[in-house]
LOFITOR-761901 format. One record per residue (C-alpha): z, x, y negated; chain; residue in three letters. Coordinates in Angstrom, 2 decimals, always signed. Layout:
REM residues N
<c3 Z, c1 X, c2 Y, chaine A, residu ala>
...
//
This chain:
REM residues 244
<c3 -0.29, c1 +16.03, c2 +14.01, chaine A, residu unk>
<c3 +1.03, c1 +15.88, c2 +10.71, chaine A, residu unk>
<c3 +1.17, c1 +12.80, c2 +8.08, chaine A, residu unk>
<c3 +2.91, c1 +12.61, c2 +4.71, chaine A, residu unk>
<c3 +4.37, c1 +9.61, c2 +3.06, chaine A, residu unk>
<c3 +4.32, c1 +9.96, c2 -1.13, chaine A, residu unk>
<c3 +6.77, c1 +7.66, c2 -2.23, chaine A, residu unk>
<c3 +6.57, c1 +7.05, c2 -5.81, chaine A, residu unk>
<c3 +9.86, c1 +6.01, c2 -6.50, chaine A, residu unk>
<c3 +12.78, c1 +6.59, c2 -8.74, chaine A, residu unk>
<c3 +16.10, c1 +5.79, c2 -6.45, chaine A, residu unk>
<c3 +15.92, c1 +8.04, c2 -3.47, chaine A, residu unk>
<c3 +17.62, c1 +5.08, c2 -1.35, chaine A, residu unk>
<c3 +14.70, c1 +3.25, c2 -2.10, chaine A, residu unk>
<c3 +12.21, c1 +6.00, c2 -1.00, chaine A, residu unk>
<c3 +14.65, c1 +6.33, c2 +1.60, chaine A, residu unk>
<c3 +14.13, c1 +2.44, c2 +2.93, chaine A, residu unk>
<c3 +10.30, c1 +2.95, c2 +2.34, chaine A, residu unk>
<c3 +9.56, c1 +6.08, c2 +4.70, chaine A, residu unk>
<c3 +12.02, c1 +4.43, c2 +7.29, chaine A, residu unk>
<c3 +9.24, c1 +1.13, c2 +7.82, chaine A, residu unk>
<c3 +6.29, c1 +3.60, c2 +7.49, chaine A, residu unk>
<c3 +8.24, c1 +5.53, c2 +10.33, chaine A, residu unk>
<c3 +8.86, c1 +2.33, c2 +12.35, chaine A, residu unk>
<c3 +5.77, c1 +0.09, c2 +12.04, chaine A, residu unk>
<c3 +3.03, c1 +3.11, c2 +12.40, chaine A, residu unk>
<c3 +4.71, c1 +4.42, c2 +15.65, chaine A, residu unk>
<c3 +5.08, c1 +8.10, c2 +14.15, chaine A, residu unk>
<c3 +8.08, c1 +9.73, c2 +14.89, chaine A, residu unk>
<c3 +10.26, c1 +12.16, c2 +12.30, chaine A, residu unk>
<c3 +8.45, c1 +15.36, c2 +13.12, chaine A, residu unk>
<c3 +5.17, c1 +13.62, c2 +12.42, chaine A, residu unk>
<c3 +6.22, c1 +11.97, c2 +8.85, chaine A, residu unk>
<c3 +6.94, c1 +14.07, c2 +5.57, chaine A, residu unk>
<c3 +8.47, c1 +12.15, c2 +2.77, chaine A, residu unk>
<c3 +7.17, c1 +13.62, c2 -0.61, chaine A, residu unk>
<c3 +9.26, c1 +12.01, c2 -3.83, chaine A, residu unk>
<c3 +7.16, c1 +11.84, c2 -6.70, chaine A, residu unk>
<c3 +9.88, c1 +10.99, c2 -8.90, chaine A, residu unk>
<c3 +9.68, c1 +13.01, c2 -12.20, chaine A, residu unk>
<c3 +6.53, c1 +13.30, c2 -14.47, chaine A, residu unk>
<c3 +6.06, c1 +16.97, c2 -13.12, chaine A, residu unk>
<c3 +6.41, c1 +15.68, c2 -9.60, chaine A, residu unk>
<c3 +3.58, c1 +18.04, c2 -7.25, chaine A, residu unk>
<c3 +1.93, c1 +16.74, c2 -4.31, chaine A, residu unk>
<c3 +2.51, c1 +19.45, c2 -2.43, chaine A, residu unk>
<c3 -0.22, c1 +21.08, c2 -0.16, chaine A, residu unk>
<c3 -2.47, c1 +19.38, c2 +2.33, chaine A, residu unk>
<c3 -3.91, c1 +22.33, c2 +4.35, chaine A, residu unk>
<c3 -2.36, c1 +21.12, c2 +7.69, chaine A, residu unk>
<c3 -2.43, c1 +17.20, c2 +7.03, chaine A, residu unk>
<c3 -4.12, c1 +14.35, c2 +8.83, chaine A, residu unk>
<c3 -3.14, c1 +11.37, c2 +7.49, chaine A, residu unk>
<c3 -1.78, c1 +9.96, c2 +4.14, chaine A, residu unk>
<c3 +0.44, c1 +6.93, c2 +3.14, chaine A, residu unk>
<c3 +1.05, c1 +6.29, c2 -0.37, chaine A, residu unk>
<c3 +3.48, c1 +4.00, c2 -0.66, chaine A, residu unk>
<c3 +4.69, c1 +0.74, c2 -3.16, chaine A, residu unk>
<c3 +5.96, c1 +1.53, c2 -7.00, chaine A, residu unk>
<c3 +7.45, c1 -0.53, c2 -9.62, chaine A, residu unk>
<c3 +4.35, c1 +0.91, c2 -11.36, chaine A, residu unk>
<c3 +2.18, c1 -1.67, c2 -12.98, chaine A, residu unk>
<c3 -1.13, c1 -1.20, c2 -14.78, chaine A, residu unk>
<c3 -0.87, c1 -4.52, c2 -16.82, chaine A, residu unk>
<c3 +2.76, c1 -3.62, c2 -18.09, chaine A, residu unk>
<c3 +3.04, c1 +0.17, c2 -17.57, chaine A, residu unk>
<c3 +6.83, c1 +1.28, c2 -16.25, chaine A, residu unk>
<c3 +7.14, c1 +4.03, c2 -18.58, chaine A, residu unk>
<c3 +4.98, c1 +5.85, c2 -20.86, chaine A, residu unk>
<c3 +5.70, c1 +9.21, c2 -19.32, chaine A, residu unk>
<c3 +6.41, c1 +9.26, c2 -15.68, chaine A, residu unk>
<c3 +4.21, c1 +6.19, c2 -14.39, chaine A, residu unk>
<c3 +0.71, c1 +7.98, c2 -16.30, chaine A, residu unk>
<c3 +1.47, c1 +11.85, c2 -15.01, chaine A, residu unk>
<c3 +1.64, c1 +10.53, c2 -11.87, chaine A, residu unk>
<c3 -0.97, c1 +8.19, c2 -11.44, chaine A, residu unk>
<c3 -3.48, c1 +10.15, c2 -12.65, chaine A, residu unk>
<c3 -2.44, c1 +13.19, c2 -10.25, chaine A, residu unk>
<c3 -3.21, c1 +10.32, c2 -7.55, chaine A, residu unk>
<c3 -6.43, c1 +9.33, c2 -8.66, chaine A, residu unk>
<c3 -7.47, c1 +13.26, c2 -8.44, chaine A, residu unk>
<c3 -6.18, c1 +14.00, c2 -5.07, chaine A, residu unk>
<c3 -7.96, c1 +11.06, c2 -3.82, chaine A, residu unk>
<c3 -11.10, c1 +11.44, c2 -5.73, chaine A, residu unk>
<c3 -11.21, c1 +14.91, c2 -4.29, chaine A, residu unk>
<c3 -10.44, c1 +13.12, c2 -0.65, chaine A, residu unk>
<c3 -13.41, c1 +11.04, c2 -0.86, chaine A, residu unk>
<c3 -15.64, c1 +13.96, c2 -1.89, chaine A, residu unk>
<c3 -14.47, c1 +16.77, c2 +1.18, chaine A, residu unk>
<c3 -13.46, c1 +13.68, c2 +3.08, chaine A, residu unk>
<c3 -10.70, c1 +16.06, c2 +4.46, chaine A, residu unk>
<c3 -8.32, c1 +13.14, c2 +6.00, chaine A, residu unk>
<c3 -7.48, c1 +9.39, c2 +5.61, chaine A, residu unk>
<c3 -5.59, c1 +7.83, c2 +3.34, chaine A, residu unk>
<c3 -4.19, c1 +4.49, c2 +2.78, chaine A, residu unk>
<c3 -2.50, c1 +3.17, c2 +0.18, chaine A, residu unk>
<c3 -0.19, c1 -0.28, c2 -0.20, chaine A, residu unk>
<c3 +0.34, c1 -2.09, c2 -3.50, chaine A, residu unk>
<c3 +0.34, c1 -0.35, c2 -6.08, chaine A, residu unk>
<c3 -2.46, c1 +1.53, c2 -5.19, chaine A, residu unk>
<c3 -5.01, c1 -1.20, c2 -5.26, chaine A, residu unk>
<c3 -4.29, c1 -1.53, c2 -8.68, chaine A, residu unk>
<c3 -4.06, c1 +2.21, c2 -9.25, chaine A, residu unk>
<c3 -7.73, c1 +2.74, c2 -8.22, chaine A, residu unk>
<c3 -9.25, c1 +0.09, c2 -9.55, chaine A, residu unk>
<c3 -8.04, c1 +1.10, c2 -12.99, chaine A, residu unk>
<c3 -9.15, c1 +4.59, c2 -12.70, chaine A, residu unk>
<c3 -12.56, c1 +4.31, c2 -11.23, chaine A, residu unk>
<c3 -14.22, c1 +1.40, c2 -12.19, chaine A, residu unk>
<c3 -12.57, c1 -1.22, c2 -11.31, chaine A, residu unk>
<c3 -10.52, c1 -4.00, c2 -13.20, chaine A, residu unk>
<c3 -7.16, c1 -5.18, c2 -12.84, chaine A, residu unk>
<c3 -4.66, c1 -8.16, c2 -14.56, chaine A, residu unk>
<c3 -2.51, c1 -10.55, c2 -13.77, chaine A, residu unk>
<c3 -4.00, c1 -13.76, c2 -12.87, chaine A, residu unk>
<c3 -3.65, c1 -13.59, c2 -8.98, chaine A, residu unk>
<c3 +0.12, c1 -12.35, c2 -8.77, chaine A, residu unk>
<c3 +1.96, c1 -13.29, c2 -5.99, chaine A, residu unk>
<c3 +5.85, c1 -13.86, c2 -5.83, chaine A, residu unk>
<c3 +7.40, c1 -12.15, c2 -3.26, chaine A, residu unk>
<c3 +6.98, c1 -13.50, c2 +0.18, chaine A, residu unk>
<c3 +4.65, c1 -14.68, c2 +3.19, chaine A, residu unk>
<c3 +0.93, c1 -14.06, c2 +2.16, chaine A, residu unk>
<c3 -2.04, c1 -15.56, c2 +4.04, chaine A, residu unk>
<c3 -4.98, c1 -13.02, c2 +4.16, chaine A, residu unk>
<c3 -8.52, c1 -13.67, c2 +6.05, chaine A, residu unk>
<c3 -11.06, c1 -10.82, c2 +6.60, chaine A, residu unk>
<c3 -14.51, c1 -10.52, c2 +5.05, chaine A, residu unk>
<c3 -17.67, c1 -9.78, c2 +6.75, chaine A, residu unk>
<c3 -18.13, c1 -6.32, c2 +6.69, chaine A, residu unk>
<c3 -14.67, c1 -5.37, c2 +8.40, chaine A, residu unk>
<c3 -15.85, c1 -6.09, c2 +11.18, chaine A, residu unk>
<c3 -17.04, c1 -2.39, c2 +11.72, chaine A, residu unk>
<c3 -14.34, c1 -1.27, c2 +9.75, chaine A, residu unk>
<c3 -11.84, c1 +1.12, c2 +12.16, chaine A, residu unk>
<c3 -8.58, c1 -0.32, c2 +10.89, chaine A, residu unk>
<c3 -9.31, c1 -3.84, c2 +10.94, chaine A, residu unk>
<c3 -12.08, c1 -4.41, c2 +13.75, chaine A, residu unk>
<c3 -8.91, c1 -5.74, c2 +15.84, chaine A, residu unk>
<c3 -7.38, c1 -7.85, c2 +13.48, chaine A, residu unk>
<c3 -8.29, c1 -11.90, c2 +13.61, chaine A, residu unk>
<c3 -9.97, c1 -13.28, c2 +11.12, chaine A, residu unk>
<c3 -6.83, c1 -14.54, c2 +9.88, chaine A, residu unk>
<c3 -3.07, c1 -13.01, c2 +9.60, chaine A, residu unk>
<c3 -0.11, c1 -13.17, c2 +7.29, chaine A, residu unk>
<c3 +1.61, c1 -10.28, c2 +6.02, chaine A, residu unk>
<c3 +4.38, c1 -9.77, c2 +3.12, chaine A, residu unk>
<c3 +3.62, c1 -8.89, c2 -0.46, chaine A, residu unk>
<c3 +4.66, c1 -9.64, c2 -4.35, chaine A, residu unk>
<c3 +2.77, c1 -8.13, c2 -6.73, chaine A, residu unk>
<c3 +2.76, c1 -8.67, c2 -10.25, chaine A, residu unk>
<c3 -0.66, c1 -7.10, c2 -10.79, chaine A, residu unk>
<c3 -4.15, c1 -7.83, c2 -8.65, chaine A, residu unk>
<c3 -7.38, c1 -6.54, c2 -8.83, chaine A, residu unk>
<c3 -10.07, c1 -8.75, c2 -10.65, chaine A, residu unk>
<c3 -12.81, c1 -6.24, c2 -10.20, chaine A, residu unk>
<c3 -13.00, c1 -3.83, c2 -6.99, chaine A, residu unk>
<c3 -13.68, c1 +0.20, c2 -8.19, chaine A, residu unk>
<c3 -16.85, c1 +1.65, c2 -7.95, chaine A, residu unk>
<c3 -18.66, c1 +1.50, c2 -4.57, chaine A, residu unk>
<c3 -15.78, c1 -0.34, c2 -3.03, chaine A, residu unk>
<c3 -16.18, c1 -2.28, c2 -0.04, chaine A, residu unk>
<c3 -13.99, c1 -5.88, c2 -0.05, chaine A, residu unk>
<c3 -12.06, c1 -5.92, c2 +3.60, chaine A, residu unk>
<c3 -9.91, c1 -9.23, c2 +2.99, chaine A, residu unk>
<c3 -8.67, c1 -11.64, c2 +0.69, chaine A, residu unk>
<c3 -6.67, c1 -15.17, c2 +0.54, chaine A, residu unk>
<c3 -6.54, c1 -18.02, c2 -1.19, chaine A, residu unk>
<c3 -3.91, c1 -16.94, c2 -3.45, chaine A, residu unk>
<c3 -4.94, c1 -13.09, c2 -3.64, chaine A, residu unk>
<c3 -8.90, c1 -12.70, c2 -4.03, chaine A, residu unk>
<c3 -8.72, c1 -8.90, c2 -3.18, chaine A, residu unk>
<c3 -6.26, c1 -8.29, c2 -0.50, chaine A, residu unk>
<c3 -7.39, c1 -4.92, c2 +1.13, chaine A, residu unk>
<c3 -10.93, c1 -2.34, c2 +0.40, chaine A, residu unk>
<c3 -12.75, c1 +0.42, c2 +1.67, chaine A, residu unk>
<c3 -13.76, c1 +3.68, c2 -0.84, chaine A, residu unk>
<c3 -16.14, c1 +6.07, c2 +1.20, chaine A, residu unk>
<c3 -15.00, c1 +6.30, c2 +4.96, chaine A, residu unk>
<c3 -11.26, c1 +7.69, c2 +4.53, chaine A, residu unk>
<c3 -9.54, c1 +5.40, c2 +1.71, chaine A, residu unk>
<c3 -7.81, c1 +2.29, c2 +1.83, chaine A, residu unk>
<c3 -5.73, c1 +0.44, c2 -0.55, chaine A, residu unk>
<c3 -4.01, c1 -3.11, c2 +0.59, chaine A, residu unk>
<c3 -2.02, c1 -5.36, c2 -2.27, chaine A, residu unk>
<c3 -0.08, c1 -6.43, c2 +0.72, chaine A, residu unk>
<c3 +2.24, c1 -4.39, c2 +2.58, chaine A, residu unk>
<c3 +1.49, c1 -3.27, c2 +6.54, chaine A, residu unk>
<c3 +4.99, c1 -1.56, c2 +6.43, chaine A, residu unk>
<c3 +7.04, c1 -4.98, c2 +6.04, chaine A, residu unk>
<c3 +8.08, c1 -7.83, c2 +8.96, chaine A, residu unk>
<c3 +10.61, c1 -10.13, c2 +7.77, chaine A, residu unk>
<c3 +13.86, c1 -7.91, c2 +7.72, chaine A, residu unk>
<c3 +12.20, c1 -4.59, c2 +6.02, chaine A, residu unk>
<c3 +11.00, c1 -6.69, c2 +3.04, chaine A, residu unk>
<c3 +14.35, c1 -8.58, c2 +3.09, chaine A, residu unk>
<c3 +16.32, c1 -5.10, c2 +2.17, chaine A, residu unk>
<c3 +13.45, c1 -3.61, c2 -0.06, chaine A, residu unk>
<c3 +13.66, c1 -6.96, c2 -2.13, chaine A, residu unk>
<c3 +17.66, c1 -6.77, c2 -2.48, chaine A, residu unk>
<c3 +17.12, c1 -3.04, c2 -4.14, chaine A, residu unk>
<c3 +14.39, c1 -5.75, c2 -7.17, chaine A, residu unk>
<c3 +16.52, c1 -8.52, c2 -7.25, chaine A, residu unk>
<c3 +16.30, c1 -8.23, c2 -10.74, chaine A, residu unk>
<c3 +12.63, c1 -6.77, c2 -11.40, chaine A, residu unk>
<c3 +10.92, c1 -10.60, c2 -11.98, chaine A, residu unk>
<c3 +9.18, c1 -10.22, c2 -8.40, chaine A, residu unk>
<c3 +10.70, c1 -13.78, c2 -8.17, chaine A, residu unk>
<c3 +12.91, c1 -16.12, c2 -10.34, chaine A, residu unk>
<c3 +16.93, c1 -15.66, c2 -10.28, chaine A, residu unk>
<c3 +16.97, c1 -19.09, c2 -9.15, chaine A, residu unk>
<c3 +15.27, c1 -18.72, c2 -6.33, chaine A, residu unk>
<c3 +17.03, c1 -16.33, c2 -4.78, chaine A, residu unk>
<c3 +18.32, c1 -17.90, c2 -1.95, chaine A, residu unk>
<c3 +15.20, c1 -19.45, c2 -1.26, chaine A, residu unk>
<c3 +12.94, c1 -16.74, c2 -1.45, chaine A, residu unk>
<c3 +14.97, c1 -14.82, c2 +1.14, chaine A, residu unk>
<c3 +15.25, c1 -17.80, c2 +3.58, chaine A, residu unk>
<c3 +11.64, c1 -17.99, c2 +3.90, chaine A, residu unk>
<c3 +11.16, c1 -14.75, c2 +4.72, chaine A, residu unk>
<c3 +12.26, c1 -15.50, c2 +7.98, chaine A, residu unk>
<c3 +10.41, c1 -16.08, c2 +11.11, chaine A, residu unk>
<c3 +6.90, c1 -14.98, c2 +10.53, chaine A, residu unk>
<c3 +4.73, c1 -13.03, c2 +12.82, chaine A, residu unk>
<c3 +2.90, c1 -10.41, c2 +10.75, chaine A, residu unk>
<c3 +2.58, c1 -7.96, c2 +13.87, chaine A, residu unk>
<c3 -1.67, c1 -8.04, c2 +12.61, chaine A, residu unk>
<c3 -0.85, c1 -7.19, c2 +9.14, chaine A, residu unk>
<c3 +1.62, c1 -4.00, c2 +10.49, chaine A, residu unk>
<c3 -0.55, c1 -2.86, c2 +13.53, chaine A, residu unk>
<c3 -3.18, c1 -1.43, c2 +10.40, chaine A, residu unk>
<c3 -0.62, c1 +0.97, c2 +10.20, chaine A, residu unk>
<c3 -0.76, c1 +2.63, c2 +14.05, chaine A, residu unk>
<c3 -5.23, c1 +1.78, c2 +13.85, chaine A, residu unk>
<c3 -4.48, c1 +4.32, c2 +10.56, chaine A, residu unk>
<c3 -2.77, c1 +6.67, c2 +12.76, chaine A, residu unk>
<c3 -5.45, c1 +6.17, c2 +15.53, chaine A, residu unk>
<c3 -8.21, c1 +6.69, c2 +13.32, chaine A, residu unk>
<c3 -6.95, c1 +9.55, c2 +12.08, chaine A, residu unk>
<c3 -6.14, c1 +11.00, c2 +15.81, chaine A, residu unk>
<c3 -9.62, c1 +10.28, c2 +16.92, chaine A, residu unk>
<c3 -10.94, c1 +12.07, c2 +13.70, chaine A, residu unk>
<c3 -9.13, c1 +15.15, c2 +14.70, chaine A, residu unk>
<c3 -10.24, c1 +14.90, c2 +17.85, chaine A, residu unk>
//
C-alpha cells in the first residue's frame, strides 16, 4: 500500500521532522510513506492513481493572519480542490492536522478566528456523540490529551461537517466531511519529544511567549497521548480495510 504525506512547509528540515512522526506514530514504514513538499506557489500535488491514504500535515499557514500573500493562497486553494474532488469519487482517506481544520472551514462553509487559540502544549480533548461509529475514533475514550498550539480555531464547522471532539479550551477539536476526510486542530503525530523538536524550529513564531520558554518545554513532559496518536495507525487501518 501506498500513502503520501504533503508537507506544506518552507524549511525542508522541518518537513523533514514532520514526515519522520507521521512515519513513527502511524506504524508505516519508508516504502509505504511519500513526502510531497509543497513549498513554492507552483508546488503540484503530484498524482494519486496508486494512493490509499493521505496525511496533510501542520503549516505556519493561518487564515486569520495569512503567511504570505502568494505562496500560502496557491496552495491552499489547490488543497481545497483535491479534497473537494476526494469527497465527491471518495477515491481514498484523508486526514488532515492543524492547519487543515482551519483550511476547510474557510473554503467551504465554515468559519474560522481566533478566539479559541491554544498556546503550545498539553490539550485535553473529549469525544462527541456521534464518534462513536466513527472508524478512527470508535476506540478512543471519551477522554484523551494530545499536543497542539494553534493560533487559529474553527468557530463554525464547513458545510455538512460532522463535530468528532472538542475541549474546554478548543470547541472544535477534530470533524468528519463525507466518509473519507478528517481534519484535527490537534496533532496525532506528536508525544512529548516530537513536539519538543518541532517547537525549537517556532521558537520565535508567537506559538508561546519568549518568556515562557523554559516553561512551556518543561511541561511537555510526561504525558500519555498514546489515544490521541493511535488515530494515526485506525487511519492506516481504515484505509487497509477499504482496500480490502
Amino acid at each position: 500500500m501506498k500513502f503520501v504525506l504533503l508537507a506544506l512547509r518552507e524549511n525542508r528540515h522541518i518537513a523533514d521532522a514532520e514526515y519522520d512522526d507521521f512515519l513513527a506514530l502511524s506504524g508505516l514504514g519508508t516504502e509505504e510513506l511519500d513526502m510531497r513538499v509543497l513549498d513554492r506557489p507552483d508546488s503540484e500535488l503530484g498524482d494519486f492513481s496508486d494512493v490509499d491514504g493521505v496525511f496533510i500535515g501542520g503549516s505556519a499557514f493561518t487564515i486569520t493572519k495569512p503567511y504570505d500573500a502568494v505562496w500560502q493562497p496557491a496552495v491552499s486553494e489547490r488543497l481545497v480542490e483535491f479534497v473537494q474532488k476526494a469527497l465527491e469519487h471518495q477515491r481514498f482517506p484523508i486526514i488532515a492536522t492543524c492547519y487543515g481544520a482551519s483550511l476547510f472551514a474557510h473554503y467551504l462553509g465554515g468559519q474560522v478566528g481566533s478566539d479559541f487559540a491554544e498556546e503550545a502544549g498539553v490539550t485535553k480533548i473529549a469525544l462527541t456523540e456521534q464518534a462513536a461509529n466513527d472508524p478512527l475514533c470508535a476506540q478512543l475514550p471519551q477522554e484523551f490529551l494530545g499536543f497542539g498550539g494553534h493560533k487559529d480555531s474553527v468557530l463554525q464547522l464547513p458545510q455538512n461537517a460532522v463535530l468528532l471532539a472538542g475541549g474546554p479550551t478548543c470547541p472544535v477539536h477534530m470533524y468528519r466531511m463525507g466518509s473519507n476526510v478528517w481534519a484535527t486542530q490537534f496533532h496525532p503525530e506528536m508525544d512529548g519529544d516530537r513536539i519538543a523538536r518541532r517547537l525549537s524550529f517556532y521558537e520565535d513564531a508567537g506559538y508561546f511567549s519568549p518568556e515562557r520558554q523554559n516553561e512551556v518545554y518543561d511541561d511537555l513532559r510526561g504525558h500519555d497521548t498514546s489515544a490521541s496518536n493511535s488515530i494515526l495507525r485506525a487511519f492506516v487501518q481504515h484505509a487497509r480495510d477499504l482496500r480490502s
